[in-house]
C-alpha positions in Angstrom: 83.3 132.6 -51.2 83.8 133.7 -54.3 81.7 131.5 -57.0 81.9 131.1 -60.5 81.1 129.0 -63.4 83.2 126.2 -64.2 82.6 123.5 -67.4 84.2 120.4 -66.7 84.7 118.5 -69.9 85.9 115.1 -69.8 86.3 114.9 -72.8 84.8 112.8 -75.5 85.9 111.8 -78.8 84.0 109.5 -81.8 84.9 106.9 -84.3 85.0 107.3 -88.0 81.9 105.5 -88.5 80.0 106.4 -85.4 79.0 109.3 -82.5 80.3 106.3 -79.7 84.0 105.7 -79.6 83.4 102.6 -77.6 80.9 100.4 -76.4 81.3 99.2 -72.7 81.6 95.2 -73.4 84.9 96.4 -75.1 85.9 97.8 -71.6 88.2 95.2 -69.7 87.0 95.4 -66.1 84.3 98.5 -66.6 81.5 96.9 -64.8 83.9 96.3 -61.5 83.4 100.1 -60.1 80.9 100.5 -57.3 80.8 103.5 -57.6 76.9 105.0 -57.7 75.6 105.9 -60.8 73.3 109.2 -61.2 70.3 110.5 -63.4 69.4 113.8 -64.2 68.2 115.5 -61.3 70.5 113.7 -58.3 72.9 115.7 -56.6 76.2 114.1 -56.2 77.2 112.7 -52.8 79.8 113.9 -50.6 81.6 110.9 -50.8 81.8 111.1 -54.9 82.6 115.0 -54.6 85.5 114.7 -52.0 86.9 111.5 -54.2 90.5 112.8 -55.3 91.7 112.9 -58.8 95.4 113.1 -60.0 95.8 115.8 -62.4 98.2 114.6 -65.0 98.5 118.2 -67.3 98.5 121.2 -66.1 96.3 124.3 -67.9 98.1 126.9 -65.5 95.8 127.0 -62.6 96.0 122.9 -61.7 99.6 121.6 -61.6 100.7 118.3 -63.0 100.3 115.7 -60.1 98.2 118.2 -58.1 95.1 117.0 -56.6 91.6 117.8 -58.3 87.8 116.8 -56.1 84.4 117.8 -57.2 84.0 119.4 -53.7 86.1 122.3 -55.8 83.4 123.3 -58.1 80.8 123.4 -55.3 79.2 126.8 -56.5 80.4 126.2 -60.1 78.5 124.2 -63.8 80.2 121.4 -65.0 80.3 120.4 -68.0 81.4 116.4 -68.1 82.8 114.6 -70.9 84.4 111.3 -70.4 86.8 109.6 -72.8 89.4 107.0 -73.5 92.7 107.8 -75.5 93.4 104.0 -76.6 90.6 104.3 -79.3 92.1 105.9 -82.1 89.4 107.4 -84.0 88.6 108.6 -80.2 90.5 112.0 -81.1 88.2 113.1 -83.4 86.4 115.5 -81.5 89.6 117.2 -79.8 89.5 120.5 -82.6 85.6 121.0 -81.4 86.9 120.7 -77.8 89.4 123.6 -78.6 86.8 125.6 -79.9 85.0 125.3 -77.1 87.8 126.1 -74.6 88.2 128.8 -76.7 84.8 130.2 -75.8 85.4 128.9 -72.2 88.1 131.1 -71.8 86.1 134.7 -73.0 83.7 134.1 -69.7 85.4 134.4 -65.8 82.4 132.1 -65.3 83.3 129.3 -67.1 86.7 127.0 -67.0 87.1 123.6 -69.0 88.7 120.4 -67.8 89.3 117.0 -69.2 88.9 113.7 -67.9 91.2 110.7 -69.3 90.4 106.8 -69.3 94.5 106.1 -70.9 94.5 102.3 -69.3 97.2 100.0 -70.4 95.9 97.9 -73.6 97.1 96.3 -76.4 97.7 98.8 -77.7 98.4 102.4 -75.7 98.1 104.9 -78.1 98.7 108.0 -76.1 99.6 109.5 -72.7 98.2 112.1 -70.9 101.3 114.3 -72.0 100.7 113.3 -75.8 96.8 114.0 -75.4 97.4 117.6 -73.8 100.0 118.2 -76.7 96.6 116.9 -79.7 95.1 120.1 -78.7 97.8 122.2 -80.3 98.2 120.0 -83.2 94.5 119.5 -84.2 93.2 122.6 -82.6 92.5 125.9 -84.3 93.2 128.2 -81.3 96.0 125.6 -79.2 94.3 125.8 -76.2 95.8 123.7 -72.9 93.3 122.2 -71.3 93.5 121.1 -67.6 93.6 117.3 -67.8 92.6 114.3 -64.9 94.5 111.2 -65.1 90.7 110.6 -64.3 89.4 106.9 -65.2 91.7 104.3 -65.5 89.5 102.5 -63.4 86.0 104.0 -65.2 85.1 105.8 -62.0 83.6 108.9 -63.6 82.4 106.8 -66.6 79.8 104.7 -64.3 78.9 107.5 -62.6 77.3 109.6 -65.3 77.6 107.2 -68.6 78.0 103.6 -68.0 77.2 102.3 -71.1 79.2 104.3 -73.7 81.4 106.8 -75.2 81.3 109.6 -75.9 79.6 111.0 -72.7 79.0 114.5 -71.7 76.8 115.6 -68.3 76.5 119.0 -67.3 76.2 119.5 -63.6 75.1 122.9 -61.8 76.4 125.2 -59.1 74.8 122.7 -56.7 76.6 119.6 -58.0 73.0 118.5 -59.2 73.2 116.7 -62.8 70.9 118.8 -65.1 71.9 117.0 -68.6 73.7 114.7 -70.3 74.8 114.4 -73.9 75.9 111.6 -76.3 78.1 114.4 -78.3 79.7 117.9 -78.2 77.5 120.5 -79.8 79.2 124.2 -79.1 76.2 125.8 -80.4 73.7 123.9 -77.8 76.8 124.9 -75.2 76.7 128.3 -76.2 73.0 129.2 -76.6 71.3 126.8 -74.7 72.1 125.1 -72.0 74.7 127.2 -70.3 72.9 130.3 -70.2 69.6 128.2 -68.8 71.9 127.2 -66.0 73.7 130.5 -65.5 70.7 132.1 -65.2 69.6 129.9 -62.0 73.1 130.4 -60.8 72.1 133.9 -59.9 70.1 135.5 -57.2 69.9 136.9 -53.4 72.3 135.4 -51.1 71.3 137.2 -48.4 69.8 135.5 -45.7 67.9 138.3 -44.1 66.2 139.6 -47.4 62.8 138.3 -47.8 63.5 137.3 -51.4 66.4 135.0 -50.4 67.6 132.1 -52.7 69.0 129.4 -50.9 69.8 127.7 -54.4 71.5 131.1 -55.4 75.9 131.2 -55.8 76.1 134.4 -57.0 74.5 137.6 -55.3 72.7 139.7 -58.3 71.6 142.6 -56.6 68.1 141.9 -56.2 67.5 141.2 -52.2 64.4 143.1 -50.8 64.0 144.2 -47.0 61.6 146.0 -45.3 58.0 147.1 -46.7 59.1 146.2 -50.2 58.8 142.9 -48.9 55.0 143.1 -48.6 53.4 140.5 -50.8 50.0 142.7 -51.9 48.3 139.0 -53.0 48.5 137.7 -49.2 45.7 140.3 -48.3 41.9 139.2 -48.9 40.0 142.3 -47.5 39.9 145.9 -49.0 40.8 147.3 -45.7 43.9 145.4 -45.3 45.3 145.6 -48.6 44.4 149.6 -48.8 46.5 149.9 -45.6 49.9 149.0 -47.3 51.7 151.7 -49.2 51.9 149.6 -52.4 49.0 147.2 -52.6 45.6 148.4 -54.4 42.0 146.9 -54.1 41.2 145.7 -57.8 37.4 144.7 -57.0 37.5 141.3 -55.2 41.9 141.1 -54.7 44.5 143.2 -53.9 47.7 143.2 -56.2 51.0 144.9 -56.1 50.8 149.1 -57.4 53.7 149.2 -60.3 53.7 152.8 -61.7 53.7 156.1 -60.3 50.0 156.9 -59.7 50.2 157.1 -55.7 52.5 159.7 -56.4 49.9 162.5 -57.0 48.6 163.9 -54.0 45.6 165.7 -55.5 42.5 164.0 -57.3 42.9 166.1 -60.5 46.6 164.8 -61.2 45.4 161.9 -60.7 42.7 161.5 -62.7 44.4 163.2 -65.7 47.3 160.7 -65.7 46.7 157.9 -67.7 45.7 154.4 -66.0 45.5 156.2 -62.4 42.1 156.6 -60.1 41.2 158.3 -57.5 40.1 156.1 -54.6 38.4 158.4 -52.0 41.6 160.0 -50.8 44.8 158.7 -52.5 45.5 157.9 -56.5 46.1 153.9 -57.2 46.9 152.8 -60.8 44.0 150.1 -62.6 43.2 148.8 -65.5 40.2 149.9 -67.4 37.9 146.7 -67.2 34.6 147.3 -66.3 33.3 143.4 -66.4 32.8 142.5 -62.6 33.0 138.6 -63.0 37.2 139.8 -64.4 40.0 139.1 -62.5 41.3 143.0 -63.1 37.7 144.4 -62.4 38.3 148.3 -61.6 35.2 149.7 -60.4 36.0 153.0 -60.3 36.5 152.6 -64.3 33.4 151.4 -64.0 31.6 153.8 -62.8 33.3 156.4 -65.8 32.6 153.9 -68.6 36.4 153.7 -69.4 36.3 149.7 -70.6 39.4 149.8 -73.0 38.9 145.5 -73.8 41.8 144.5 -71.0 39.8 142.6 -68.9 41.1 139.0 -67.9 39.1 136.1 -66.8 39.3 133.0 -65.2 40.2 130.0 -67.4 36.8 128.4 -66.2 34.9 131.0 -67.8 33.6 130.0 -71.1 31.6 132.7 -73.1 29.2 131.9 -75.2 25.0 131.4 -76.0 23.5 129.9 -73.0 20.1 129.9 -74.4 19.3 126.2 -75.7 16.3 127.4 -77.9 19.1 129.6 -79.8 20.8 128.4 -83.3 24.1 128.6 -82.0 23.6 127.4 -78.4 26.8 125.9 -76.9 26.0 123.5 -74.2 29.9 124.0 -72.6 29.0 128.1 -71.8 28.5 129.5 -68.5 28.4 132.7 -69.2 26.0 133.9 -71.8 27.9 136.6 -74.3 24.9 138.2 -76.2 25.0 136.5 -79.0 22.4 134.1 -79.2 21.0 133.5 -82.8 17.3 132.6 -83.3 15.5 131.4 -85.9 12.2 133.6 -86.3 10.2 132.1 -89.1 10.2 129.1 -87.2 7.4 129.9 -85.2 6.6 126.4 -83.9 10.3 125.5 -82.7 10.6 122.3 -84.4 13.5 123.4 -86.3 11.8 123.6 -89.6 10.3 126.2 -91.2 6.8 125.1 -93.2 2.9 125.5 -93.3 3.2 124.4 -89.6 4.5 127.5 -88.4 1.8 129.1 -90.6 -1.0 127.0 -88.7 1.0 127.7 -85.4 0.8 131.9 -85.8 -3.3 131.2 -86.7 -3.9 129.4 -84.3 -2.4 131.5 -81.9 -4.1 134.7 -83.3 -7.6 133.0 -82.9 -7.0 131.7 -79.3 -5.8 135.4 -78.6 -8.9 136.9 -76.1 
């Protein structure tokens, strides 16, 4: 199947004096749909995706009174934005909407359709026709957008809005809702949240690879097989983890070897390449921490004093003076750091420094044997 990214906006518009071109107690017979109503997160149900749609203007790949379902854009985004033409002031946002076809239409990914609520009410201010022909007359680039005669009967409203418009939801490739949106921001579009979702869109589809995605639509190239497949961390013992090709023994775990040091056969090309070691009979690549209690502990560069400062440590390590008779003892330390500062001239140790600690030091000399 061949997948691809589709934003589905139903489009919504704005009054003059406000981001909402209508409140839902102005909605004659809104609250009657039964239809369920989702939060970020839910994935739509089979029965909402297969739900058919009248499409009511064509934008060359839909005809006019062709059928349109969710179930269509399994594997695709969606962008949703649900509006009503009877509100006047509703067409505000219809130039922005252009716009963002327009960016729509630079991306085989992405596609752009509108969902309209045009109920009969006193008065009808536009048809579908009429709406599809705004898009010319307001837009900068004249885009023709691929339009539902979708919610006469608020059926995608009180799915994803329900309690006003504008409304705008953005649904992945798994026809899960991921966001939803008061207002049309192309930037945010642009930048943000499509390229987050794209990104997830993409990965092994390959059900043999080991690094198969189940949540993938798009194959990126990326499925492993065989050896490669070997996960270096599963191994807790030296012997087991210095058995596989690619794994190296890093003091107490075995991780994943990354450069080319078990390319050279011979100890001296090994040890003259930088970050490589020689480990008894084969070169493995390190780093050069010589702290046993680190994560990245290389004993080898250990054992040649080649500490360059990259050691990492657990997050429960806290370095610091351990020694409570010390100035600067910090009572949250485990592991003592070397730098304890005392207080000499305080002979005594009751924190001051006076003719006591004079008396102390005689006292001691003349009790000395």
């Amino acid at each position: 199947m061949k997948y691809s990214v589709y934003i589905l906006l139903l489009l919504s518009l704005s009054t003059a004096n406000s981001n909402y071109c209508l409140l839902p107690d102005i909605i004659d017979g809104a609250s009657t749909n039964s239809r369920e109503y989702y939060n970020i997160g839910d994935t739509i149900s089979e029965e909402d995706q297969l739900y058919p749609y009248s499409v009511c203007h064509s934008d060359g790949d839909y005809e006019t009174g062709s059928t349109f379902k969710f179930s269509d854009y399994t594997g695709y985004i969606t962008l949703i934005s649900m509006n009503a033409t009877w509100w006047p002031a509703c067409y505000d946002y219809i130039s922005l909407m252009d716009e963002i076809i327009e960016f729509i239409n630079e991306n085989e990914h992405l596609k752009f359709i509108v969902s309209l609520d045009y109920a009969e009410v006193e008065p009808s201010y536009y048809t579908c026709q009429e709406w599809g022909d705004l898009y010319s007359e307001l837009g900068e680039y004249g885009n023709s957008p691929l339009i539902l005669n979708g919610d006469p009967d608020q059926l995608i409203w009180n799915m994803f809005a329900g309690s006003t418009y504008s409304a705008y939801v953005l649904l992945d490739h798994n026809m899960v809702l991921r966001y939803k949106f008061d207002m049309p921001n192309l930037y945010d579009f642009q930048y943000n949240y499509i390229p987050g979702l794209l990104n997830n869109l993409y990965g092994c589809t390959d059900t043999t690879a080991c690094n198969y995605d189940p949540e993938a639509g798009i194959d990126d190239g990326t499925c492993e097989y065989g050896d490669i497949c070997v996960d270096c961390s599963d191994f807790t013992s030296q012997l087991d983890c210095m058995s596989e090709p690619n794994c190296m023994w890093m003091g107490d775990h075995c991780m994943e070897s990354i450069d080319d040091c078990m390319t050279y056969q011979t100890e001296l090309d090994c040890m003259s390449a930088d970050g490589c070691y020689w480990m008894g009979d084969h070169c493995m690549a390190g780093d050069s921490c010589t702290d046993p209690i680190a994560y990245n502990y290389n004993p080898i560069a250990d054992l040649l004093g080649q500490d360059d400062g990259s050691c990492e440590y657990s997050p429960y390590i806290n370095f610091g003076c351990t020694y409570d008779t010390a100035l600067n003892y910090n009572d949250e330390s485990n592991v003592d750091d070397g730098t304890c500062e005392y207080d000499f001239s305080d002979l005594n140790g009751d924190g001051n420094v006076n003719i006591l600690d004079i008396v102390y030091i005689v006292n001691a000399i003349l009790l000395t044997p």
